[in-house]
N, C-alpha and C positions, 0 to 999 in steps of 0.2 A: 258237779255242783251246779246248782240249776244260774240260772243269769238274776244278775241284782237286778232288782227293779229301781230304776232313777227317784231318787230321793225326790222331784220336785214334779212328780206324778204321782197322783193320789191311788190310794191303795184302797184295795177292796173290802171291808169291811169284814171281820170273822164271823162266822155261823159254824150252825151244826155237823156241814159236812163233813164226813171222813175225811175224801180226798185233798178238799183245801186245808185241814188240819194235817194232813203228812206232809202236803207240799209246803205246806207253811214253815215245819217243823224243818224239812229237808233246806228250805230255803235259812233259818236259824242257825242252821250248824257249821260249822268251823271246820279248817283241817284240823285242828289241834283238836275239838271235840268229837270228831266222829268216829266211829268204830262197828264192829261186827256186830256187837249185839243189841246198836240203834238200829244198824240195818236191816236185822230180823226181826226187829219190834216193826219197821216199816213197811216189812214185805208181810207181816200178820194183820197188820190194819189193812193191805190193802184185798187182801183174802177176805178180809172179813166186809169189806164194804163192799165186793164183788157179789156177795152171795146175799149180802143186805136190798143190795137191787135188782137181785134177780126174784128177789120175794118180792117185791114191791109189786112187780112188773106181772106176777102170777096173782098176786092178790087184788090187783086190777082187773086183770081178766077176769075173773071168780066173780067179781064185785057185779058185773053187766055182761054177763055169757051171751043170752039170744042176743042181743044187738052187737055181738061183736062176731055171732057166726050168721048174720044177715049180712054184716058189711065183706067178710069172706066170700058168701055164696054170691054175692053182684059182684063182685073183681074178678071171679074166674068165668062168670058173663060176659063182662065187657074185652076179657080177652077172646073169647072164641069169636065172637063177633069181630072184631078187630082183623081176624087171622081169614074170616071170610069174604072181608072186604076188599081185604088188599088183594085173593086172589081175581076177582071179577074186575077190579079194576086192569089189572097185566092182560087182561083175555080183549079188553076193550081197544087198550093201545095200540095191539099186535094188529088188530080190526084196520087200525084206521093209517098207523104208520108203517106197515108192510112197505117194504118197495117196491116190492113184485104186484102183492095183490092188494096193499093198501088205499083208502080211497084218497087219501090227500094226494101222492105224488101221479093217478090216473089225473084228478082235477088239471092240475098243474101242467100237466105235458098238454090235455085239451088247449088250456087257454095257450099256450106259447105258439102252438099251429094258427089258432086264428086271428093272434098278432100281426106275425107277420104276412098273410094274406092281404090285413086291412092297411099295412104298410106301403105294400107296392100298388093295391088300388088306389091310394092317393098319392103317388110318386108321379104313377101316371096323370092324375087330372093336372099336378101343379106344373108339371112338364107341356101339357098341351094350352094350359092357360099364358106361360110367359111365352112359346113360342106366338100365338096369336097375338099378345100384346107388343111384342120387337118386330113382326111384319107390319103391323099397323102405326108405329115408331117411323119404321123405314121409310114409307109410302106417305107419310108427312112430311118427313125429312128433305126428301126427295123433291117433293114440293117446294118447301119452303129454299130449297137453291135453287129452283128455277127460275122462282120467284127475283132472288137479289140478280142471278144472272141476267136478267135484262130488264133490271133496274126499277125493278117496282117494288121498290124500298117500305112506302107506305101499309103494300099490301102483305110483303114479305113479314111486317112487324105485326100483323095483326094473327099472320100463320104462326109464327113462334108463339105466341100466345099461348097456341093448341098443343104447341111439341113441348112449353112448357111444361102444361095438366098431363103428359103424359110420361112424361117424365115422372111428376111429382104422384100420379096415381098408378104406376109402376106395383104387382106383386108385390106382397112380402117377403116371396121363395127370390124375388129377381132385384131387388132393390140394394142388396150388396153382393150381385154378383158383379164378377169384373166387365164383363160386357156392358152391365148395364152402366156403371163408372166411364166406361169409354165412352159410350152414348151419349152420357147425360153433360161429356167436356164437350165432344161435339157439338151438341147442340146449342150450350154455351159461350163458342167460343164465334158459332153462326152467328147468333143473338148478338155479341159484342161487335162483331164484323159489319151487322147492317146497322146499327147502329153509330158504330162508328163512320159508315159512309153516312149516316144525315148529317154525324156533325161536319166532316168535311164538308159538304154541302152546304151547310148553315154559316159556315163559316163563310160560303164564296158568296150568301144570300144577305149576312149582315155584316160588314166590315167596319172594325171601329180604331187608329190609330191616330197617330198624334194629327191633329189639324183636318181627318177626315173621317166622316162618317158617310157609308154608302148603302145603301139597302135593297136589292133585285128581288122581288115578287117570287120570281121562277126562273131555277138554272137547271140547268145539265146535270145527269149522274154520269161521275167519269164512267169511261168504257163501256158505255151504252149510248142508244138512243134513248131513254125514257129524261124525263123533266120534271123535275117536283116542285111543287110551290110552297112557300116561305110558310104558312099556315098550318100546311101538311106535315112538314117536318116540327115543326115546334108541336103540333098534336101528337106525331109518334113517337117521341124522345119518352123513356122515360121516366119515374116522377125524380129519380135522384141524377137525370142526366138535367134534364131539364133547369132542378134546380139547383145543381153546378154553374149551368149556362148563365141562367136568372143573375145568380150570384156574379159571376165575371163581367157582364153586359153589362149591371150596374158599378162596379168598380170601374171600369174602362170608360163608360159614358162621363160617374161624376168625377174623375180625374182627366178625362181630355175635352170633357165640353160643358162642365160644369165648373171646377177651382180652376181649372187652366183660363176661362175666359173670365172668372172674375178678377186675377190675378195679374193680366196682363192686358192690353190693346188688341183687338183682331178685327180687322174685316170679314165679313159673310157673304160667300156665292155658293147659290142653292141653285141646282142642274136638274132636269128630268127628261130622259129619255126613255122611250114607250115603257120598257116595267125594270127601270133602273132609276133610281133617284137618289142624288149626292147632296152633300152640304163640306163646305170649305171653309177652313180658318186660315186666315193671312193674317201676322203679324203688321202692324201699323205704328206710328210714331204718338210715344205718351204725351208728347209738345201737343200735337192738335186733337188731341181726344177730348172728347166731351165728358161730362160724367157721366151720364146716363146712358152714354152708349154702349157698356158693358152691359148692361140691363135689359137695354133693347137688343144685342145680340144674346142671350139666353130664352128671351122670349122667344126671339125667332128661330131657337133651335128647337125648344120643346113644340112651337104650333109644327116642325117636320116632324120630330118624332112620333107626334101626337095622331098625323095625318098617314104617315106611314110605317109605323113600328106595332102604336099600342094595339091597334088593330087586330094584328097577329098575333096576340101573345094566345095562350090558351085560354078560358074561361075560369080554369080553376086557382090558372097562376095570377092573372092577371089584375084583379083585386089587390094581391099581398104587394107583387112588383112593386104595381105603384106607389102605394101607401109606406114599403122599404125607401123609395127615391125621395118622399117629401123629405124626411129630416136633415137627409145630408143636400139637398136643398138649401135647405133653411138655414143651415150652420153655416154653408157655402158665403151665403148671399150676406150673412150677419158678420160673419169673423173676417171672409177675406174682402170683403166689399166696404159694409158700413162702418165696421168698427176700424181698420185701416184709415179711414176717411174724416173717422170724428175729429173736427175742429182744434185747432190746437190755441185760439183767439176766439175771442165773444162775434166780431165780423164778419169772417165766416160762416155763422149758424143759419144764416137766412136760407141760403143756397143750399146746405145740408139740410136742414128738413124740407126741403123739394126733392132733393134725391131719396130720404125716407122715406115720403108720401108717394113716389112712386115703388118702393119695393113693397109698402103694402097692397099698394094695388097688384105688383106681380106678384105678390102670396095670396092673394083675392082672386084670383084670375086663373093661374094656372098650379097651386098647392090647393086652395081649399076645393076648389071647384074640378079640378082635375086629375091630380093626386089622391085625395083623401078627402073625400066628398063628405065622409062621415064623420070626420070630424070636427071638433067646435073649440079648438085648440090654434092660435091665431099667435104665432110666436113674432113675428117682425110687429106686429100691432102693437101685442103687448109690449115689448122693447123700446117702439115709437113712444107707445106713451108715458114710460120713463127716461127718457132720453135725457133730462135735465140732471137728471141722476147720476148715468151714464157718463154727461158732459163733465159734471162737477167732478167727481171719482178720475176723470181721467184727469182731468187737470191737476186732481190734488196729488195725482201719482207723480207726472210732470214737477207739482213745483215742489215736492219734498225730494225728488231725485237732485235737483236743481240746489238746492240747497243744501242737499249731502255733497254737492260736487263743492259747494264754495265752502260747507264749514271741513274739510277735509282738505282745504290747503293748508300748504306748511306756513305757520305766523312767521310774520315778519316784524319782528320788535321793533326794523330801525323806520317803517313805517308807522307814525302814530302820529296823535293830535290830543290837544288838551280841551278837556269837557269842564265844564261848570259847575260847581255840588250845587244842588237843588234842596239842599235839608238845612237845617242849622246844626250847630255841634251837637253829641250826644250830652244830653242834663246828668248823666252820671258824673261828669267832670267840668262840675261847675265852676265861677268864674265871678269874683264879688267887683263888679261896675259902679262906682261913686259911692263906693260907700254897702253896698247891698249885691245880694245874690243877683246874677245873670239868672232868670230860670228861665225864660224862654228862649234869649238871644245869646249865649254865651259867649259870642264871637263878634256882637255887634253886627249881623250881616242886615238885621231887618230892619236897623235905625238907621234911616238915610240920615240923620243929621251928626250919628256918631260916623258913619262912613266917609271918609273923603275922594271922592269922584276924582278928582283933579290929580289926586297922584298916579304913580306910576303904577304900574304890576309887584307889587311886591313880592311873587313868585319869581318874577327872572322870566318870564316864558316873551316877555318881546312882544306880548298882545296890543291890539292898535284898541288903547286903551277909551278911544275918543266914539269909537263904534260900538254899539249894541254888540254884546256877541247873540251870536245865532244860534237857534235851539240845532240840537243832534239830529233832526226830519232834516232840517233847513242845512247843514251842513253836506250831508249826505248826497241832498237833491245836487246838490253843486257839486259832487266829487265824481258822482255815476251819473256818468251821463246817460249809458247808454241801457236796454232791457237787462237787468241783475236776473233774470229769469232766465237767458240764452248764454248765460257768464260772460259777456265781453262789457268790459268795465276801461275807461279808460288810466290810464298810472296817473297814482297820484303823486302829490311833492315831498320830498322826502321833507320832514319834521327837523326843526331846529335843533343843533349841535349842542342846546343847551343843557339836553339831558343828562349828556354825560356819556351814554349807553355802549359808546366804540372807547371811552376813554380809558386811556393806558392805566390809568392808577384805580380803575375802577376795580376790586376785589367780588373774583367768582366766590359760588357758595361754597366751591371742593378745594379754592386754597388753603393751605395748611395756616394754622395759626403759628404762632412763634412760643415757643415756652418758654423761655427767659426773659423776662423784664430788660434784662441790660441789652440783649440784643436788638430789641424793638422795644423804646420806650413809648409808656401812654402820652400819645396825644392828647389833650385838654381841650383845642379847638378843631372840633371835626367838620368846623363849616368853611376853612380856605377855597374849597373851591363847588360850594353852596350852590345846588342850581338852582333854587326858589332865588337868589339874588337880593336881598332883600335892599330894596332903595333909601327905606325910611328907617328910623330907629327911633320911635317914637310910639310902639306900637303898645308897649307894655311900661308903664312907666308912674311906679307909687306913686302915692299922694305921702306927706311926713305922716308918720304913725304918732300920735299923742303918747308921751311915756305915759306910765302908771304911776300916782305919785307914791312916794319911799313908804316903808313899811316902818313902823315907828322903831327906833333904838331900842338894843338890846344890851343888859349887863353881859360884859364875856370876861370869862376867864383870861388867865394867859393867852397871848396871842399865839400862834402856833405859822408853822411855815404854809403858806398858799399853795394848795393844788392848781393842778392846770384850770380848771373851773373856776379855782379862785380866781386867779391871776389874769383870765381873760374879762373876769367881772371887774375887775380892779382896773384893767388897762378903760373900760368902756364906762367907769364911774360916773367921767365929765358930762355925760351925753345922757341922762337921766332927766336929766331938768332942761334940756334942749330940744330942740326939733331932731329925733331922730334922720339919723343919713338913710338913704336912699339902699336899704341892706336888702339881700337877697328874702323873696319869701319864702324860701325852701329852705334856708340855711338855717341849722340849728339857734335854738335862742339865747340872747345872750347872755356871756357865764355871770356869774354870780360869787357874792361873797358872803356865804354862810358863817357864823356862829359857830363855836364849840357845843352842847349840850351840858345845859346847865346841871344842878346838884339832883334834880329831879327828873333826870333823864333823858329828857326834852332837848331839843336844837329851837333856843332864838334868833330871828333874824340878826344880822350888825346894822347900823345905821347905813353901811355903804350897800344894805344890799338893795337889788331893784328887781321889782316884779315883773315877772313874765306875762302874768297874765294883762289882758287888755280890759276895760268896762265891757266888752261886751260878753258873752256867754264862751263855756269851754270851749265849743265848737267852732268857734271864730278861730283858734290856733293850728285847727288844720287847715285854713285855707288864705290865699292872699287875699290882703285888706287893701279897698282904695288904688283899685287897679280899673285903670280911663283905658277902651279895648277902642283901638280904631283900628280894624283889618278889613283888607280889599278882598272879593268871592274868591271863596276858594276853589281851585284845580284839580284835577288828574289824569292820569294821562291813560289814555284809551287807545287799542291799535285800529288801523286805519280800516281792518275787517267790518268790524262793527257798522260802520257806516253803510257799509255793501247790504249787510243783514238787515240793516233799519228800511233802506231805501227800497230792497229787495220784498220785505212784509207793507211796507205802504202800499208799491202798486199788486202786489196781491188783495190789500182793503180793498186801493182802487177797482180792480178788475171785478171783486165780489160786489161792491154797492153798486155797479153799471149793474152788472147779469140781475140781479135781484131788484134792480127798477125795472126790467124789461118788461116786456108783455107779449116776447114769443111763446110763452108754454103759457099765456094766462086761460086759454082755451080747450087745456090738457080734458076730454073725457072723464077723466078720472076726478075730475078735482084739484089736481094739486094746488097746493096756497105753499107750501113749504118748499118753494124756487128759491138757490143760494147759499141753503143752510150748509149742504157740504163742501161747499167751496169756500164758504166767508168761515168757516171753523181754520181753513188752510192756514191762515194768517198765523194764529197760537198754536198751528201745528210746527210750523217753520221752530216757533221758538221752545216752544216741546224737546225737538230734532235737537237741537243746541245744546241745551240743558241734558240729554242723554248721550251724545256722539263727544262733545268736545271733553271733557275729562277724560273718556277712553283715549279717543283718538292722540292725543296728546297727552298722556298719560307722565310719561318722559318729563316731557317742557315743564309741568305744572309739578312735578316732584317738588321744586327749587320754591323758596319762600317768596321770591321774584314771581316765578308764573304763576304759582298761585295766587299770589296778591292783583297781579294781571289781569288775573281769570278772572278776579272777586270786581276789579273797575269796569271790564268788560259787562258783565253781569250787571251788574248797578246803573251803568248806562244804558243796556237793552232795557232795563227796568222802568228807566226814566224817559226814554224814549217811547216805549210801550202806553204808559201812561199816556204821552201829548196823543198817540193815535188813539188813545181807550176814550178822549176829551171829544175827540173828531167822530166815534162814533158815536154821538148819544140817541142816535133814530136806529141804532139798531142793538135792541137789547140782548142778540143771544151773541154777537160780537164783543161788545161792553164786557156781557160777565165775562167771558173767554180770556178776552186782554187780560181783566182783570185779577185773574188767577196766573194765569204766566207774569204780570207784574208782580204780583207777591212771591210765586215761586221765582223769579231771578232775582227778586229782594233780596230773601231766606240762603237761595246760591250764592249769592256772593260775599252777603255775611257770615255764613257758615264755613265757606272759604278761606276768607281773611281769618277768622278766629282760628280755624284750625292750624292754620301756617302759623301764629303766631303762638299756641302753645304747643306745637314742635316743638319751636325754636325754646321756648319758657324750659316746657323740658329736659331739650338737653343740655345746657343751662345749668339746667335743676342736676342732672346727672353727673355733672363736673366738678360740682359744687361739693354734692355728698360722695362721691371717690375720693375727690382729691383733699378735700379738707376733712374728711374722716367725721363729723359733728364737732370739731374741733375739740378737740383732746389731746392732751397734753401736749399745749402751745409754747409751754415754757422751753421742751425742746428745742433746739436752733435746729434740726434736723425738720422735725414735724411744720416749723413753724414755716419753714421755708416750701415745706408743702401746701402748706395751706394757701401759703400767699401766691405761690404760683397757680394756684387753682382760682382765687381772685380775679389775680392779673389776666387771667387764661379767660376768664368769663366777661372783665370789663371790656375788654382787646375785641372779646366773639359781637358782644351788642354795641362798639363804635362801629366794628367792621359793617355789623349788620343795618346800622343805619343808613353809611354812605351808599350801599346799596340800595337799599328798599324808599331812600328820600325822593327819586324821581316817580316814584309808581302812584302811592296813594295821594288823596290830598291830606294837607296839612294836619288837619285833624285827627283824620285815622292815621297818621304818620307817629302823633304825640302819643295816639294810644295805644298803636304797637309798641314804640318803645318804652313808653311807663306801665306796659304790662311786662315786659321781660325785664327791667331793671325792677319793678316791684316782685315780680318772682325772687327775683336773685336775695332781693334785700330779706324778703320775709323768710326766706328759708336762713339765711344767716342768722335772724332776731329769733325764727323758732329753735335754731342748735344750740344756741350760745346761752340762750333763755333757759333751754332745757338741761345745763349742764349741772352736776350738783355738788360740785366745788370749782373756783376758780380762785385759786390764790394769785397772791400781788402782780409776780413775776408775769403769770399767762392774762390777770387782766390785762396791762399794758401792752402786749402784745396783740392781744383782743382788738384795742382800740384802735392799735395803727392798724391791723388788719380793715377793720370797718370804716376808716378813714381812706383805703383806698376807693371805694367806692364815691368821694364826694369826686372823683373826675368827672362820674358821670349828667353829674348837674350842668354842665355844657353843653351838653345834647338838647337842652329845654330852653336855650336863647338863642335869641335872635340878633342880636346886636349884644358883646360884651359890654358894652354899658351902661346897659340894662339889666334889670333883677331877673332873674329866670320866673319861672312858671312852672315847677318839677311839680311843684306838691299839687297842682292841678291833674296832672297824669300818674303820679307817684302817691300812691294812699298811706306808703310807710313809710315814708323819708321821711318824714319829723319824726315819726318814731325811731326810727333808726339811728339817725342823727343824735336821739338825746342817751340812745345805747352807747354812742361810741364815749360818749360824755360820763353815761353814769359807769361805766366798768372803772375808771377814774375817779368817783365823788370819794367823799366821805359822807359818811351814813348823815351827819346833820346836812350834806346838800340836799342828798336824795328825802330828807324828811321833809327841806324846806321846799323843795318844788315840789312834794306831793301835796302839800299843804297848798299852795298857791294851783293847784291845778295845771300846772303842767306838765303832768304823766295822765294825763288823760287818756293819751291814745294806749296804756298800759292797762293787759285788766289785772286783778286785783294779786289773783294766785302769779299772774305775771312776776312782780313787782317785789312777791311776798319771797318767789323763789330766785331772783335774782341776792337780793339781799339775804338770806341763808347761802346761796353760796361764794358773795365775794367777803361777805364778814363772820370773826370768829361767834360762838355760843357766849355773847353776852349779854347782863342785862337790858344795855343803850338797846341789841338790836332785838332780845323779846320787847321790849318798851314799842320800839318802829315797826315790827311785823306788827302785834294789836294795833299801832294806830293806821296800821298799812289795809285791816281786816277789816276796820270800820267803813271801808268805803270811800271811793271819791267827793271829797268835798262839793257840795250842791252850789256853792256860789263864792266868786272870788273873794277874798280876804282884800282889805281896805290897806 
């Protein structure tokens, strides 16, 4: 059965053929259809299609007879030709590749004969050419030892020369044969042999070691008679011996008679016998050296050099030599000479630029003119005429080393002194004087009439109140006596006991606080042992507050039982129509006795109630009224460093205003006019140094709210000290501006300082605050509640501790407003959780309120004498707010209606006020009625 054709191959089309019509057929059939009498139908078709193309094939021919017995009769042409070719071709081969009598291998054997004939003809010539070139080798050779053997060294070296060229122009038949390898070490090792006798020679002709140079014209070849001169051999050396030697002569010259004499003291003794000449270095004593004697003994080494070395050098060397010697010359005479020598005092300078003026004459004299004739490159000149440059740069290096040494001692806290504020208080925390705002003087310091001279120190510091104190220059000049530039300073007196600083109850920053109230109760008075000392108490002291008169009578319902608000208004009724006592102006206002809310919603005042507010405007109630300010200047205490750094930038101004009125460089060639300027910048660089070394350096010390705050007085008195020197220089304006940028930046430092230590502290504070008391949530707890309040207690405990510490450091002023920014932290984070809270039922307000009431210990921190009003709300911007929280978590909704009414929730804003009241009262109408009138806005002007 014939093979399937693959279905996805295309099939050949049917026609007329027989054959593809059998195969087709054969390819159709089945086993199950085939049989005998297909297969004899197949084997008839294919008979017949046999004999169908055997007619085709005759009936072709028939068709074109003559042209098909033309193409017959040329085929059996091209074979007989064919058949005669190939014979004539075998008959040619046999011709030519016979081996006997063919002509190619007769060729062949010719030429191999006369190969090698022409082989050994030139065997022979290359053989008689290398022996004549190795006898004439020889016979050079030969020469040139008899030459070294009796020492005619010079002439010896010019015979190698020859034995060289014959060497190098050796055959090519002989130039690797091994003889000629022997020959050519030979002659090599001659070559290096008489060579090496000049250098021994040379050696015995120039001698240079420590302290002596010696030079003989002409010596002896060892183991001969012959003599060669110093000329001779430096001619025959070499050009890579030569300049080996070149090379070593000048390292051993500028190291034993160049840096060695500018280095040290020597005397010179210079010898000459017939054709030997020496020169001598003796050590001498640096007590009676001259300056310029170092100078004068180089001189007078190079005029011997000059008379008997340069002389001999070669012609070709002798150009480079020298012009190699000027530089290290020149570095010589500038590194180990002048600049060793630069002045270290403005005194000094006269005598050093006479020792200059003479190195540029010995660069005039024996470098440009001697050395390096050719060039126009004058290095000590150029140097001379920036020497002010030079002076100042070294100085400034000197005095910033000087003052890395002194700002890198370890401080010493128990030395210090108390400095002067030179500002007035900050007007953020103002201060109402007779009636009216403090806004320039808040503290009374500019009003000599509100000032009283005649008292004591009301700091406590024991100052001899009767004497001017003396600015921070003027102290300084009197502490250091001695140059602050060389560090010897004499000790100063240790600072009064008053501070506190060794005392036993003084609490570090890393004591543990106490968590239980009962085991350490809050102190109330943290000033027992006060070091400001205060002598007077008269400092802060109201004037009577005019009450407000009564608000006119109200109908009330039933009367109902008095809240704490009430009750406190009721106890203070009598004092309405009187001259106000002498009450604190931080302390919450007084209570009141509100009204039920009548039929329409509303809360009327009662007859007994009394306004908070005053005639004057809302803003009158956050600050104290009718407060008479008499305080003495205020303090702080600075360590005794400071004074060194003050006194130590003065006589740097000093030193810069001398050098810069001088008029040694005023003749400088060049022009210069810009004498000083790098020195007199020295001054703001010392305080530069300061401002980047001391926070590293003491990195440690200043962690602590103390060194920091330390840092920040330090700072503020370089500041103000800076200033009196920035006043001193007003004839030199690039000093001025200078100062005056390091005065703002130790401004910036030390306020940046302070603020920072103080909200750390705020901080963490703030952090104790939200752990421990959670936003205060569910207070009704006795669990929770006892959290809370030890988180309180835990906070008021951190900012007395933090007081009695940090009271010796700042003055008074930054004193109140570190601590009224950490107690107004504290408070305002308490008024934003409690504000934010959105239910407080009964139970947890009242516990709210004793909680916020612990807070009133800290209003003792802002007097100065108990019998006096404090001054919180001056330092403290929430404490009336805070104060009227601990009051309203306790009102009834007609107090809180009636003080919004009279203005005093003013320091509350509006949503404040709106959500306090949603969550300490139920959803009813009174308090929809009190939030609308709570949305309308703060009343614009007090009620009558």
């Amino acid at each position: 059965m014939a093979f399937p054709v693959p279905s996805h191959l295309p099939r050949k089309p049917a026609n007329n053929d027989v054959t593809s019509k059998i195969l087709s057929s054969i390819d159709s059939a089945s086993m199950k259809t085939i049989n005998s009498s297909m297969a004899t139908s197949w084997i008839a078709e294919l008979d017949e299609s046999i004999h169908s193309t055997k007619a085709q094939i005759h009936d072709r021919i028939q068709q074109n007879l003559p042209q098909f017995k033309h193409q017959l009769e040329l085929s059996k042409s091209v074979q007989s030709r064919m058949s005669q070719l190939t014979e004539e071709v075998d008959a040619l081969n046999e011709t030519i590749s016979n081996p006997s009598t063919g002509l190619v291998p007769k060729t062949l054997d010719t030429l191999k004969r006369h190969s090698t004939l022409a082989q050994e003809t030139l065997d022979a010539s290359v053989a008689s050419e290398s022996l004549a070139h190795l006898l004439k080798f020889r016979q050079h050779y030969t020469s040139v030892m008899s030459l070294v053997q009796f020492g005619k060294l010079p002439e010896a070296v010019v015979a190698s020369i020859d034995l060289d060229e014959l060497v190098s122009s050796a055959p090519d038949a002989l130039k690797k044969a091994t003889i000629m390898r022997d020959l050519q070490g030979r002659a090599q090792a001659l070559k290096l042999n008489v060579e090496g006798q000049l250098l021994e020679a040379l050696s015995r002709s120039v001698t240079i070691r420590s302290g002596l140079l010696e030079i003989q014209h002409q010596v002896q070849v060892r183991n001969t008679d012959a003599s060669v001169t110093l000329d001779r051999i430096l001619h025959s050396l070499s050009s890579v011996a030569i300049d080996d030697y070149l090379s070593t002569l000048r390292r051993d010259f500028v190291a034993n008679f160049v840096d060695r004499v500018m280095q040290q003291p020597y005397s010179i003794n210079a010898e000459t016998s017939n054709a030997r000449h020496s020169i001598t270095l003796t050590p001498s004593s640096p007590n009676t050296e001259l300056r310029i004697t170092r100078l004068d003994n180089l001189s007078s080494i190079f005029d011997f050099v000059a008379q008997h070395l340069f002389p001999s050098l070669p012609q070709s060397r002798s150009t480079t030599f020298l012009r190699s010697l000027s530089k290290p010359v020149i570095t010589s005479v500038l590194n180990l000479y002048l600049i060793p020598q630069l002045p270290s005092s403005f005194g000094l300078l006269p005598p050093f630029l006479e020792l200059v003026q003479a190195a540029v004459d010995f660069e005039e004299r024996y470098v440009t003119r001697l050395l390096d004739p050719g060039s126009h490159d004058q290095i000590l000149k150029d140097w001379s005429n920036g020497l002010s440059g030079h002076y100042e740069r070294q100085r400034r290096t000197a005095i910033l080393a000087r003052s890395r040494e002194l700002m890198s001692e370890k401080i010493d806290l128990t030395a210090t002194f108390q400095a002067d504020v030179e500002r007035t208080l900050d007007s953020s925390y103002p201060i109402v004087v007779n009636g009216s705002p403090a806004e320039e003087d808040a503290w009374g310091f500019d009003d000599e009439s509100g000032l009283n001279t005649s008292q004591t120190d009301s700091w406590g510091f024991e100052d001899d109140t009767a004497q001017e104190p003396e600015s921070p220059v003027a102290e300084a000049a009197k502490e250091v006596v001695s140059d602050p530039i060389n560090g010897a300073n004499e000790d100063e007196p240790n600072p009064d006991d008053a501070w506190g600083w060794n005392d036993d109850e003084t609490v570090s920053n890393d004591d543990p606080v106490e968590d239980t109230p009962q085991e350490e109760p809050i102190d109330d008075n943290v000033w027992d042992d006060d070091p400001w000392a205060e002598s007077s108490t008269d400092e802060f002291e109201p004037e009577p507050i005019a009450p407000s008169p009564p608000p006119p009578p109200a109908i009330n319902p039933a009367p109902k039982a008095a809240t704490r608000l009430e009750r406190m208004a009721s106890k203070n009724k009598g004092q309405t129509n009187g001259t106000a006592s002498n009450q604190s102006v931080s302390s919450p206002p007084p209570p009141l006795t509100i009204s039920e809310p009548n039929s329409a919603g509303t809360a009327e005042p009662s007859a007994n109630t009394v306004s908070l507010r005053s005639s004057k405007s809302t803003n009158s109630m956050r600050r104290p009224a009718n407060i008479v300010v008499s305080s003495p200047a205020e303090t702080y205490r600075v360590t005794s460093k400071m004074k060194q750094i003050v006194r130590f930038v003065e006589d740097v101004v000093a030193e810069s205003k001398q050098f810069a009125a001088s008029n040694l460089f005023a003749k400088s060639p060049n022009g210069v006019t810009n004498v000083g300027t790098t020195l007199i910048q020295s001054a703001s660089s010392v305080m530069d140094l300061y401002q980047a070394l001391y926070p590293v350096r003491f990195e440690q010390e200043l962690s602590t709210i103390e060194g920091a705050m330390q840092f920040s007085n330090d700072c503020i008195y370089l500041s103000e000290s800076v200033d009196k020197i920035e006043r001193e220089a007003a004839n030199h304006p690039q000093l001025k501006e200078r100062l005056a940028e390091c005065r703002n930046d130790l401004k910036v430092l030390g306020d940046s300082w302070f603020e920072d230590a103080v909200n750390r502290e705020s901080l963490r504070n703030d952090k104790i605050l939200v752990d421990g008391t959670q936003r205060f949530s569910f207070t009704g707890d006795q669990d929770r509640y006892d959290e809370c309040e030890e988180a309180i207690n835990t906070v008021v405990r951190s900012i007395k501790n933090l007081a009695r510490r940090i009271k010796p450091i700042p003055s008074k002023s930054k004193y109140y407003q570190a601590i009224g920014r950490l107690v107004d932290t504290a408070l305002s984070r308490v008024l934003r959780d409690i504000i934010s809270l959105p239910d407080i039922p009964e139970l947890e307000s009242n516990k709210l309120s004793e909680l916020c009431r612990i807070f009133n210990s800290l209003e003792g921190l802002f007097s100065e004498d108990p019998t006096q009003s404090t001054f919180v709300v001056a330092y403290v911007p929430s404490w009336l707010k805070f104060s009227y929280l601990s009051e309203l978590l306790e009102a009834t909704m007609a107090d809180i209606s009636y003080l919004f009414e009279q203005g005093a929730l003013v320091d509350f804003e509006i949503d404040e006020l709106v959500n306090l009241v949603r969550a300490l009262f139920a959803d009813t109408q009174l308090r929809t009625n009190t939030i609308n009138k709570l949305l309308e806005g703060h009343p614009d002007s007090p009620s009558s």
